[in-house]
N, C-alpha and C positions, 0 to 999 in steps of 0.2 A: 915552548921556545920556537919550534918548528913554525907552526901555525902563525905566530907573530913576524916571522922574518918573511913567508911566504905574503903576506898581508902586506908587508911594507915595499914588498919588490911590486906586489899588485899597482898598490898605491902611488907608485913610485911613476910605472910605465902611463898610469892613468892622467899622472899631472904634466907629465913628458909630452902625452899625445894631445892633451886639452891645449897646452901651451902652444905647439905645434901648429893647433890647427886656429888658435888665436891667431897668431903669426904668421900665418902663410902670406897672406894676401899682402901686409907690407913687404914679407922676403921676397915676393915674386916681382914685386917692381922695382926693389933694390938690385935681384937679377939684371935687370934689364939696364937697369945703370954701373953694371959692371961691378957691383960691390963683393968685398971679399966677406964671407961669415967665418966666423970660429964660433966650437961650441968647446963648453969649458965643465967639468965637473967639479963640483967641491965637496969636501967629505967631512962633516963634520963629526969631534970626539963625541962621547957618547955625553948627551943630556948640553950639550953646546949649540945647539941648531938653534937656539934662539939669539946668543948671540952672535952668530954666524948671518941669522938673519936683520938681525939691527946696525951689524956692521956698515952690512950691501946698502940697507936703506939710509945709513948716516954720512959712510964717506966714500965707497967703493962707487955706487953710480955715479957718483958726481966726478970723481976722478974718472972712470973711461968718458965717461962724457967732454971735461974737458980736454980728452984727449984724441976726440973726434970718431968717438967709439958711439956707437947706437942702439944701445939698449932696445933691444925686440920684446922680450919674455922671459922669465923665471919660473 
């Protein structure tokens, strides 16, 4: 149980920093245009993360987007 939770917090920081370094280079010019970021966590129940995940890809981006939100990275 240990072993698995340490895994996932690995896992976790690993898709955090990939994404991160995905993103920089658009965040760094959005800098420059004054933009504000928010970073948002979501938690999902146990064995839910899949539809947590098909949520974001069916209605959740669409809706910050038309709300002048700009999707960087997940």
């Amino acid at each position: 149980m240990m072993k698995t939770s340490v895994m996932l917090l690995f896992a976790g920081a690993a898709l955090f920093s990939l994404g991160f370094w995905m993103g920089r280079e658009r965040a760094a010019s959005a800098f420059d245009e004054g933009r504000v970021f928010e970073i948002r966590t979501y938690t999902a129940n146990e064995g839910k993360l899949d539809v947590l995940h098909a949520r974001f890809r069916k209605h959740t981006l669409r809706l910050f987007e038309k709300h002048g939100m700009q999707n960087i990275c997940y």
